[in-house]
N, CA, C and O atoms as a GROMACS GRO file, in nm:
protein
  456
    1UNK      N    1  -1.582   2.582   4.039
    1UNK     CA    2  -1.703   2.513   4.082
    1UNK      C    3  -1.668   2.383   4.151
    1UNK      O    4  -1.740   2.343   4.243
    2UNK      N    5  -1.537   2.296   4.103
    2UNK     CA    6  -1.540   2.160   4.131
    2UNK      C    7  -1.448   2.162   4.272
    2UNK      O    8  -1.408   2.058   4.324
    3UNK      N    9  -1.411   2.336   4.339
    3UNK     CA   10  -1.358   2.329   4.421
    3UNK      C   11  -1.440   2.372   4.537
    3UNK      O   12  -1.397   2.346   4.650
    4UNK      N   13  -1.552   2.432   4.524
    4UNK     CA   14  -1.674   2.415   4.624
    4UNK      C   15  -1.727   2.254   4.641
    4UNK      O   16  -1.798   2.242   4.741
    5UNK      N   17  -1.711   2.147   4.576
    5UNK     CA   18  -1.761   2.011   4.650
    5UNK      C   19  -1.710   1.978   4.748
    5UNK      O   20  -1.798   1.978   4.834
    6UNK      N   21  -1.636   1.955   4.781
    6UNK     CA   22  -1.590   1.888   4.885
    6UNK      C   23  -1.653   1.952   5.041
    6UNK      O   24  -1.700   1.869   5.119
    7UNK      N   25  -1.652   2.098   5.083
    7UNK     CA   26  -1.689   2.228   5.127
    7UNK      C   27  -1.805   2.175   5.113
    7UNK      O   28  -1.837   2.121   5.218
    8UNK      N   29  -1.915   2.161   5.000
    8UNK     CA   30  -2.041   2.178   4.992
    8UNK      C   31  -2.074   2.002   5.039
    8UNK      O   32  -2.175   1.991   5.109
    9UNK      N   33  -2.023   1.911   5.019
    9UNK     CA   34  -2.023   1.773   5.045
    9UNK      C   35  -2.049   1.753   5.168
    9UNK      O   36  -2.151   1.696   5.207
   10UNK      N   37  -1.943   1.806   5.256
   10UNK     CA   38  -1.876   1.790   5.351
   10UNK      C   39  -2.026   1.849   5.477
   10UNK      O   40  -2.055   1.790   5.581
   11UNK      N   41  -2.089   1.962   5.427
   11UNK     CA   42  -2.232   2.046   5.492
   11UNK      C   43  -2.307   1.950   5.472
   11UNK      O   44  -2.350   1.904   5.578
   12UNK      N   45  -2.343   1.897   5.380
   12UNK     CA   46  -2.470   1.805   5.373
   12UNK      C   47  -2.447   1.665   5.466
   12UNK      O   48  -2.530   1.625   5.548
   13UNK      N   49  -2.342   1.614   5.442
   13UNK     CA   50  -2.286   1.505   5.491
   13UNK      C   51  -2.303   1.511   5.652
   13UNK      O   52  -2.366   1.424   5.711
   14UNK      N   53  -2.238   1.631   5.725
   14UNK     CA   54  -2.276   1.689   5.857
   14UNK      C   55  -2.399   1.691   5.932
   14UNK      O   56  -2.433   1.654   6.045
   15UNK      N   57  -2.454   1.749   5.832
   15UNK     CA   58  -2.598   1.818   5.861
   15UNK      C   59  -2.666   1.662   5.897
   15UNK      O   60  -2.712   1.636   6.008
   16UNK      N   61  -2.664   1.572   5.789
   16UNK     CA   62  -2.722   1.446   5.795
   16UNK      C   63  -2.682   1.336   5.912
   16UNK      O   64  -2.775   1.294   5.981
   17UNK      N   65  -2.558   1.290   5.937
   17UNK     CA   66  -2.524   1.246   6.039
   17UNK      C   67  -2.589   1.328   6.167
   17UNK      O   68  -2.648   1.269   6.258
   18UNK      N   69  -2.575   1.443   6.162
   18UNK     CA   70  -2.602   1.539   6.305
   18UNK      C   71  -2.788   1.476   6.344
   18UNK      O   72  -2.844   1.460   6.453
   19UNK      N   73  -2.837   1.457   6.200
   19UNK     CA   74  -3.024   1.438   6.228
   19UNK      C   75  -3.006   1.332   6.279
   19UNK      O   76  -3.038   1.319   6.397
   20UNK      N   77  -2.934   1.189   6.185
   20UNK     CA   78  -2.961   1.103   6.250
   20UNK      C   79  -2.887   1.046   6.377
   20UNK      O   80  -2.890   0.928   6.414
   21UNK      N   81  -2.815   1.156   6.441
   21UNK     CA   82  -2.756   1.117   6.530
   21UNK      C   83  -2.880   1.154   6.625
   21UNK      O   84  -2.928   1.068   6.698
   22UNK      N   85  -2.927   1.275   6.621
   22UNK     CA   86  -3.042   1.353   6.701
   22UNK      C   87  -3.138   1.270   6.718
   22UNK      O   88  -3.166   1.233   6.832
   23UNK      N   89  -3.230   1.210   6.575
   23UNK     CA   90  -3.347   1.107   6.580
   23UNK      C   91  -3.284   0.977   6.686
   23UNK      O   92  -3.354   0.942   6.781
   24UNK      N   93  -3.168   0.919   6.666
   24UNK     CA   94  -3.132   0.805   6.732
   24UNK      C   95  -3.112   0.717   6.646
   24UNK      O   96  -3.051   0.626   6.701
   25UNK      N   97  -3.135   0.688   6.505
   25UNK     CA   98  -3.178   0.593   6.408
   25UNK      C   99  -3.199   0.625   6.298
   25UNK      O  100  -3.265   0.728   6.300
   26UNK      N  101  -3.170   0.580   6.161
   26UNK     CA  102  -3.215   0.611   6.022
   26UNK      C  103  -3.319   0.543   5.980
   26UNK      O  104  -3.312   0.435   5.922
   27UNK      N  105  -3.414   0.601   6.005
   27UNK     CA  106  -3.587   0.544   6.009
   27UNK      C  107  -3.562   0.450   5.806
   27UNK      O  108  -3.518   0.511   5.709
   28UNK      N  109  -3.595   0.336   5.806
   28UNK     CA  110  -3.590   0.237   5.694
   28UNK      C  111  -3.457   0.190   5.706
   28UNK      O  112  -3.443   0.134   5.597
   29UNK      N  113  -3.338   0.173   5.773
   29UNK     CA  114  -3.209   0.154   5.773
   29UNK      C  115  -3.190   0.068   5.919
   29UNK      O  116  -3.275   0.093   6.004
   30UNK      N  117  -3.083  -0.032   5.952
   30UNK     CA  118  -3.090  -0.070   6.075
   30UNK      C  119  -2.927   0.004   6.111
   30UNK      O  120  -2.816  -0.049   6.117
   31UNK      N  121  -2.969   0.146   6.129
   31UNK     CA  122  -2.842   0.206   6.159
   31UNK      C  123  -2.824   0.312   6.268
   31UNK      O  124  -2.866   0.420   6.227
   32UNK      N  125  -2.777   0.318   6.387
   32UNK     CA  126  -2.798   0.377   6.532
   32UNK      C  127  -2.749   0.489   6.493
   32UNK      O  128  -2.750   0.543   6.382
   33UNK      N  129  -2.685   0.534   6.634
   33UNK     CA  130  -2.592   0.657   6.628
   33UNK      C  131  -2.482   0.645   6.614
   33UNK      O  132  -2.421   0.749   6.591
   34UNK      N  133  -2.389   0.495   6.623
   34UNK     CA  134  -2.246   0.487   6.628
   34UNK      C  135  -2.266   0.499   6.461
   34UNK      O  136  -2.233   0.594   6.389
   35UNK      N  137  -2.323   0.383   6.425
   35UNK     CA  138  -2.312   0.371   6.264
   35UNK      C  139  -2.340   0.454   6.200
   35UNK      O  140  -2.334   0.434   6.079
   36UNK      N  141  -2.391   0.609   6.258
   36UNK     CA  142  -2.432   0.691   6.141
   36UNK      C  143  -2.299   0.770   6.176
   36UNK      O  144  -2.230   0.804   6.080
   37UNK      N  145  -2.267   0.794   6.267
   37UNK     CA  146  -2.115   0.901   6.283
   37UNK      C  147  -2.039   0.807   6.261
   37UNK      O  148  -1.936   0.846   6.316
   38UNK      N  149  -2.001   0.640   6.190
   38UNK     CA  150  -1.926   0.578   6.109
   38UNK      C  151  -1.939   0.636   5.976
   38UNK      O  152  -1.863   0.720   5.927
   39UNK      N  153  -2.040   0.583   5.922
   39UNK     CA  154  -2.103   0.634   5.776
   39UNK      C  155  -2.010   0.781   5.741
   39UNK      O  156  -1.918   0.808   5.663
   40UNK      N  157  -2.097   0.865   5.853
   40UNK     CA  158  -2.006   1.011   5.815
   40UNK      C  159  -1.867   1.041   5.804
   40UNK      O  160  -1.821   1.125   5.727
   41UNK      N  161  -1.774   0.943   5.914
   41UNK     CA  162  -1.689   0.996   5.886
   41UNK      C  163  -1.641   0.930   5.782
   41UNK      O  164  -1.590   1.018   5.713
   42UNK      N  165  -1.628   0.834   5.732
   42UNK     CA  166  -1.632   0.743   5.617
   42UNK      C  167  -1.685   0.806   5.457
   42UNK      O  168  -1.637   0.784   5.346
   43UNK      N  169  -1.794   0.885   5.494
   43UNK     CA  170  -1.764   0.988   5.396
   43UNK      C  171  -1.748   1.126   5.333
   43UNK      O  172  -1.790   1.186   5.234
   44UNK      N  173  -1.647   1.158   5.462
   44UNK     CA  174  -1.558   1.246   5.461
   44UNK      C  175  -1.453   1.259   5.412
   44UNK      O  176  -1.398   1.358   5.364
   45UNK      N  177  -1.414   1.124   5.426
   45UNK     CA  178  -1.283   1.068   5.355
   45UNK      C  179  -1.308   1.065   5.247
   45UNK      O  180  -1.232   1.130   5.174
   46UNK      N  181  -1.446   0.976   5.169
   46UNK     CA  182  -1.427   0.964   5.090
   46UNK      C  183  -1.490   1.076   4.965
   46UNK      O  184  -1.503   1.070   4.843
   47UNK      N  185  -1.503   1.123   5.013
   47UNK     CA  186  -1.539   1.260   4.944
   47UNK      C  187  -1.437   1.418   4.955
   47UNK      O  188  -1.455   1.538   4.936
   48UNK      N  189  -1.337   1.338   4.992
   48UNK     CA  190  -1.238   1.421   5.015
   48UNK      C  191  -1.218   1.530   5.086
   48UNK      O  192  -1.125   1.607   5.060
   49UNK      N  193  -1.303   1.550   5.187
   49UNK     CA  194  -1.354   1.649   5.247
   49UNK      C  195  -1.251   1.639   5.385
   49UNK      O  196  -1.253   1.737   5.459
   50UNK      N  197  -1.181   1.548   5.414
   50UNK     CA  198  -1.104   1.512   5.509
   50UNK      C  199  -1.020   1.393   5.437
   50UNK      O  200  -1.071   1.296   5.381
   51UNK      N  201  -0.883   1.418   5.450
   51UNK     CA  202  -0.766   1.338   5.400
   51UNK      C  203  -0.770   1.250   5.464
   51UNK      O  204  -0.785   1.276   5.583
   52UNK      N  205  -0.763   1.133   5.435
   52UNK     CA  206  -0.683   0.988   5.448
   52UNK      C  207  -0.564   0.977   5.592
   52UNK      O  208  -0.559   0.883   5.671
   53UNK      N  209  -0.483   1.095   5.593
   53UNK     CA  210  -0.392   1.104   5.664
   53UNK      C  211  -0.402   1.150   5.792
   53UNK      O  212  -0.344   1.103   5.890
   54UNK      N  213  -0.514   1.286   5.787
   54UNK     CA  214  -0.598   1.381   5.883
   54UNK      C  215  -0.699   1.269   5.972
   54UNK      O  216  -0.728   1.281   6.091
   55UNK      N  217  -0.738   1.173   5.894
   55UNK     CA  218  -0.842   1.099   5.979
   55UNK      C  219  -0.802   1.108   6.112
   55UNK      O  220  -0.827   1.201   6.188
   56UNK      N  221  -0.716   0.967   6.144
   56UNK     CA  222  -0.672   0.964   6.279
   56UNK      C  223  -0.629   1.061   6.373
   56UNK      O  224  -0.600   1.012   6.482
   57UNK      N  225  -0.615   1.188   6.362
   57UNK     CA  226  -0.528   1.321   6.407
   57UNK      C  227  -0.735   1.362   6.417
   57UNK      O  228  -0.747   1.442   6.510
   58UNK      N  229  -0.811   1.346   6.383
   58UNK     CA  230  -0.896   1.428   6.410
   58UNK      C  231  -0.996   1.345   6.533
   58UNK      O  232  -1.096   1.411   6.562
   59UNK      N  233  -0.984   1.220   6.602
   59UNK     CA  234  -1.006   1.131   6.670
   59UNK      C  235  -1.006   1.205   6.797
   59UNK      O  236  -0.888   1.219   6.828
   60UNK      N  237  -1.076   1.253   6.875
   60UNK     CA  238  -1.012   1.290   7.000
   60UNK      C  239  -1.050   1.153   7.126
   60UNK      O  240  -1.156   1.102   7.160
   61UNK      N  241  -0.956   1.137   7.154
   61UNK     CA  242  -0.961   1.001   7.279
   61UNK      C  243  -1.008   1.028   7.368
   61UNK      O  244  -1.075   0.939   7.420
   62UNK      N  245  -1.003   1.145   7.426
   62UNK     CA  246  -1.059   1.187   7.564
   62UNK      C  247  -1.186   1.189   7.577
   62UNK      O  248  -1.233   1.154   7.685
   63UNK      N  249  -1.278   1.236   7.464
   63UNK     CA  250  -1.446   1.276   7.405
   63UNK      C  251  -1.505   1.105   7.414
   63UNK      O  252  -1.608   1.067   7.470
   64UNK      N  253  -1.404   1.023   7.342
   64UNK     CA  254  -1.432   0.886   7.326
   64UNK      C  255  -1.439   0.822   7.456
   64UNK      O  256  -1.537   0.762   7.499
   65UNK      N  257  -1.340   0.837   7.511
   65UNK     CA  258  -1.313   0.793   7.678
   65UNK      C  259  -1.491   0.836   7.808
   65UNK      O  260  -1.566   0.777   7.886
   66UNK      N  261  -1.469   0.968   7.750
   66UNK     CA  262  -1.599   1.007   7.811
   66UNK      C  263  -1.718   0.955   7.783
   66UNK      O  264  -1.807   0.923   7.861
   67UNK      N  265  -1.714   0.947   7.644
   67UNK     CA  266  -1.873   0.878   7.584
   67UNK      C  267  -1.865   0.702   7.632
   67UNK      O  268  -1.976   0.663   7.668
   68UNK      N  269  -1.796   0.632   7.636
   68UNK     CA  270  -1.774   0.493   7.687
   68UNK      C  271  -1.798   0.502   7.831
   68UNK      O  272  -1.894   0.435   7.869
   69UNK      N  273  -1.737   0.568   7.920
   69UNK     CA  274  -1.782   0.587   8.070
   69UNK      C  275  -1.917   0.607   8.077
   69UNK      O  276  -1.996   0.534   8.137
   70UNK      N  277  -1.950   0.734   7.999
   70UNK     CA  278  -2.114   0.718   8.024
   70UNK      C  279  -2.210   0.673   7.991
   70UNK      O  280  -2.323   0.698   8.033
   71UNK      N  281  -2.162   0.567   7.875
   71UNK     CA  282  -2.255   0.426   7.835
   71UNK      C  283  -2.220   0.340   7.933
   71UNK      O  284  -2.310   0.266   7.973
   72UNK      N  285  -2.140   0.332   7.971
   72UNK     CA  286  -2.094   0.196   8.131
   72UNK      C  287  -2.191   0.252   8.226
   72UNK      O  288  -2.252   0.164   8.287
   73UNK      N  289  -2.233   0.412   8.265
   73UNK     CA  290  -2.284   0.423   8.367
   73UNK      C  291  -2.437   0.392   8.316
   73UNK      O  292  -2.502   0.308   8.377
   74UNK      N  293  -2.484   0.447   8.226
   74UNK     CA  294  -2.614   0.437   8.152
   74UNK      C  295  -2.677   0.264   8.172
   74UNK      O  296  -2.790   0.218   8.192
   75UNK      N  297  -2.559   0.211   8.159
   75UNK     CA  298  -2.585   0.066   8.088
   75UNK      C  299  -2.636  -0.017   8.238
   75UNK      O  300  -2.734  -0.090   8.254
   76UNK      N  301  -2.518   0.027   8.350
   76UNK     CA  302  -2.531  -0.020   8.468
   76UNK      C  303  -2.682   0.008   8.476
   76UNK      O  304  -2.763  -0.081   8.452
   77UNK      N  305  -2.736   0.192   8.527
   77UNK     CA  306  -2.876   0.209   8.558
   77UNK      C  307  -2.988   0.154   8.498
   77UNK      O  308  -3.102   0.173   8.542
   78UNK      N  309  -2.959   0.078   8.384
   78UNK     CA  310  -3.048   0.058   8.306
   78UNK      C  311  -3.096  -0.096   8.371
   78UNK      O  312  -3.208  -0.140   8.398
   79UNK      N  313  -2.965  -0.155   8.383
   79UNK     CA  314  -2.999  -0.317   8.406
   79UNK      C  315  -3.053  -0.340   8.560
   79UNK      O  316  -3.113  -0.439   8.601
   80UNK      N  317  -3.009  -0.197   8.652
   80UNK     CA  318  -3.006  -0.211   8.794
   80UNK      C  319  -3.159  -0.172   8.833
   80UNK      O  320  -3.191  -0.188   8.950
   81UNK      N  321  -3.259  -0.118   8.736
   81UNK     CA  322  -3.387  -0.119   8.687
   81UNK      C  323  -3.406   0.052   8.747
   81UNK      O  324  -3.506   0.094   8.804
   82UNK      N  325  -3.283   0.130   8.714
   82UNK     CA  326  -3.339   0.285   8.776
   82UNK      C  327  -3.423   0.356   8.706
   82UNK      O  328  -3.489   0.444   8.761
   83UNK      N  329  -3.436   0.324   8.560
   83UNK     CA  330  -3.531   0.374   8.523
   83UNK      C  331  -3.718   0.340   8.556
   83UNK      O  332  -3.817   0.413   8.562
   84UNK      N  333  -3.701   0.220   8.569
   84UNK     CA  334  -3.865   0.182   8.611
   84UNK      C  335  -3.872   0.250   8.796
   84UNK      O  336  -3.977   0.292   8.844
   85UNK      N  337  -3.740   0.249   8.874
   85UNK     CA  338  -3.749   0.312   9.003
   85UNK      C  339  -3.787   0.461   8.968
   85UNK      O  340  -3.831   0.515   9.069
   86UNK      N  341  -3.785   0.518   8.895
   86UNK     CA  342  -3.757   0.630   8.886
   86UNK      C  343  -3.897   0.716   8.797
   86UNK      O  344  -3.899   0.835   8.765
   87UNK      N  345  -4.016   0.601   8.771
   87UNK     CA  346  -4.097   0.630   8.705
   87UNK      C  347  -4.208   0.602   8.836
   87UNK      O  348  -4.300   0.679   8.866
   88UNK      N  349  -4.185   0.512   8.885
   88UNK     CA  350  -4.257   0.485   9.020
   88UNK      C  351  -4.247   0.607   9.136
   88UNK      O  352  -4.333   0.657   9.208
   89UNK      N  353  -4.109   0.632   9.122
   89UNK     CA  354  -4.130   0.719   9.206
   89UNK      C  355  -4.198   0.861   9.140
   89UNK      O  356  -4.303   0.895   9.196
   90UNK      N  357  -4.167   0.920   9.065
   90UNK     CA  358  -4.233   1.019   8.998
   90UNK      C  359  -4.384   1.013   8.942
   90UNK      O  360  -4.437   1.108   8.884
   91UNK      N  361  -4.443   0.896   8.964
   91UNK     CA  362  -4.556   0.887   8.921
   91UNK      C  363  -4.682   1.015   8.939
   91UNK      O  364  -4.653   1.110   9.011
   92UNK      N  365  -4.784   1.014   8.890
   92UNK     CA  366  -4.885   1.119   8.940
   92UNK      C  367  -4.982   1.051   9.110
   92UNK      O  368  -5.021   1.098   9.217
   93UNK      N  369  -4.981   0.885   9.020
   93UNK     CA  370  -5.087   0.807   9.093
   93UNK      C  371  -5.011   0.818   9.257
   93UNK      O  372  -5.081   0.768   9.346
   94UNK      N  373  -4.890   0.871   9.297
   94UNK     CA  374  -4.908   0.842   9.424
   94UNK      C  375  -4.886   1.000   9.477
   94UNK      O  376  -4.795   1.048   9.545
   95UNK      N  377  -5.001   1.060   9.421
   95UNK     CA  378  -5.041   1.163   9.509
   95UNK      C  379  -4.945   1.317   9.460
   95UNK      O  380  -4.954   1.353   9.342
   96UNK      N  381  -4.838   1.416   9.582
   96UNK     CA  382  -4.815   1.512   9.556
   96UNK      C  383  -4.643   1.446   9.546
   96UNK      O  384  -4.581   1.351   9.593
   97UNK      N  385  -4.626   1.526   9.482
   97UNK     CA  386  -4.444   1.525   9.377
   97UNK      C  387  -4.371   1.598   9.526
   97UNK      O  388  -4.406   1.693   9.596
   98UNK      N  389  -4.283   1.523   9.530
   98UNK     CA  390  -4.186   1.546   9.621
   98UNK      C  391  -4.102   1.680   9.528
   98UNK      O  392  -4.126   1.719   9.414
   99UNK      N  393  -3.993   1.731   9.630
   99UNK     CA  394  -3.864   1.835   9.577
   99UNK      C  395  -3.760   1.728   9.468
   99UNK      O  396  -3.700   1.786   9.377
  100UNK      N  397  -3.750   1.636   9.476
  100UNK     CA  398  -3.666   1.508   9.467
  100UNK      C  399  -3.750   1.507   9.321
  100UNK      O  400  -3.699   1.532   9.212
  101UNK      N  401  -3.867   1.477   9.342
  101UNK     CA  402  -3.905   1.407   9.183
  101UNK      C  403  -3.874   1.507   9.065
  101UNK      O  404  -3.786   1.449   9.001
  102UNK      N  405  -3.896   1.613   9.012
  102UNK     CA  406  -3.822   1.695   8.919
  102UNK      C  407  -3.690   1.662   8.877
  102UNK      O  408  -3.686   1.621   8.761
  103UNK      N  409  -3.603   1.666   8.925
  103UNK     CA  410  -3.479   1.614   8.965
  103UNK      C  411  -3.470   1.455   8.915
  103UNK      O  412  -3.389   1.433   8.824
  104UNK      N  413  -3.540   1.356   8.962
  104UNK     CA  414  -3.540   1.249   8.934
  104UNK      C  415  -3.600   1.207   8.783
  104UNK      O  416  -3.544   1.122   8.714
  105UNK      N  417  -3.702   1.266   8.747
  105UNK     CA  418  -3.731   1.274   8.598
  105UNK      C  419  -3.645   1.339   8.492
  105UNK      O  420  -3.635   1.293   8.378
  106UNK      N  421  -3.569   1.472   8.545
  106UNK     CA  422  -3.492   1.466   8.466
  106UNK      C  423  -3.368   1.405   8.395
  106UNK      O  424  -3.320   1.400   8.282
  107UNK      N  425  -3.335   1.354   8.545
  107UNK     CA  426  -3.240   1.201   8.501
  107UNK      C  427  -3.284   1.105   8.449
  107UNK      O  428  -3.199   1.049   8.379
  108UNK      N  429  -3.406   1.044   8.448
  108UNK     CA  430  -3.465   0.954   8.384
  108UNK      C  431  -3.456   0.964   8.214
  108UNK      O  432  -3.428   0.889   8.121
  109UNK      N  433  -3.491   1.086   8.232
  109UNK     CA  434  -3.453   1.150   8.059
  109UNK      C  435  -3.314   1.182   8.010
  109UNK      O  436  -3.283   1.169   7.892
  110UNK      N  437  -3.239   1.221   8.095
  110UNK     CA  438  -3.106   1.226   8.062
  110UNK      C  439  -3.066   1.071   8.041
  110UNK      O  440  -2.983   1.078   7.950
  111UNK      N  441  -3.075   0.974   8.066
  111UNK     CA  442  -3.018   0.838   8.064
  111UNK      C  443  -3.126   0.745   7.967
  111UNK      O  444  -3.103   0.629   7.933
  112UNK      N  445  -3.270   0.834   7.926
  112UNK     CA  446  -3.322   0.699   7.827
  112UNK      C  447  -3.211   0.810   7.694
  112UNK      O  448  -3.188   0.736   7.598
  113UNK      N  449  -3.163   0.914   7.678
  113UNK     CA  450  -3.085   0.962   7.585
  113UNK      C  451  -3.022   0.854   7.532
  113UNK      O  452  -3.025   0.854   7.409
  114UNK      N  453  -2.957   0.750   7.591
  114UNK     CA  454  -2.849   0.671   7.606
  114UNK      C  455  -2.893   0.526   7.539
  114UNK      O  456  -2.813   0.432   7.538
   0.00000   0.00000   0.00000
């Protein structure tokens, strides 16, 4: 039995990081998405579900590399005001939706992700 915890730990622990990575936030907690995939892996370790030693070996740099580039790009559109361009342009109030606006809303949504 005491060799299903870690296995059974390890699912719940997942499952939970994965929501609040999904929601964005741990609704009563001031804790985002970095800090909840901290939390998790933090207790992985400590629930033995992942060794001490395995930690760093399970890090992939390249995934990390990628996710930092596309907060630099996110971060840029954000301050460069593409999202309010991008609501203007897609608006209803100015009449019929271009080929372009579909397209442009869905980026709008791909980057408030961020």
């Amino acid at each position: 039995m005491l060799g299903l915890l870690p296995e059974t730990a390890a699912i719940a622990i997942f499952a939970m990081t994965y929501l609040v990575v999904a929601i964005g936030r741990l609704p009563g907690f001031r804790l985002d998405r970095a800090g909840a995939a901290l939390v998790g892996a933090s207790l992985m370790v400590a629930v033995g579900a992942l060794p001490l030693e395995e930690a760093p070996k399970a890090i992939d740099f390249d995934t990390i590399i990628l996710l930092l580039g596309v907060m630099i790009v996110v971060a840029n559109l954000r301050l460069s005001g593409f999202s309010v361009l991008s609501m203007v342009g897609s608006s209803p109030a100015h009449g019929t939706r271009s080929r372009f606006s579909p397209r442009l809303s869905w980026s709008r949504e791909f980057c408030r992700l961020f």
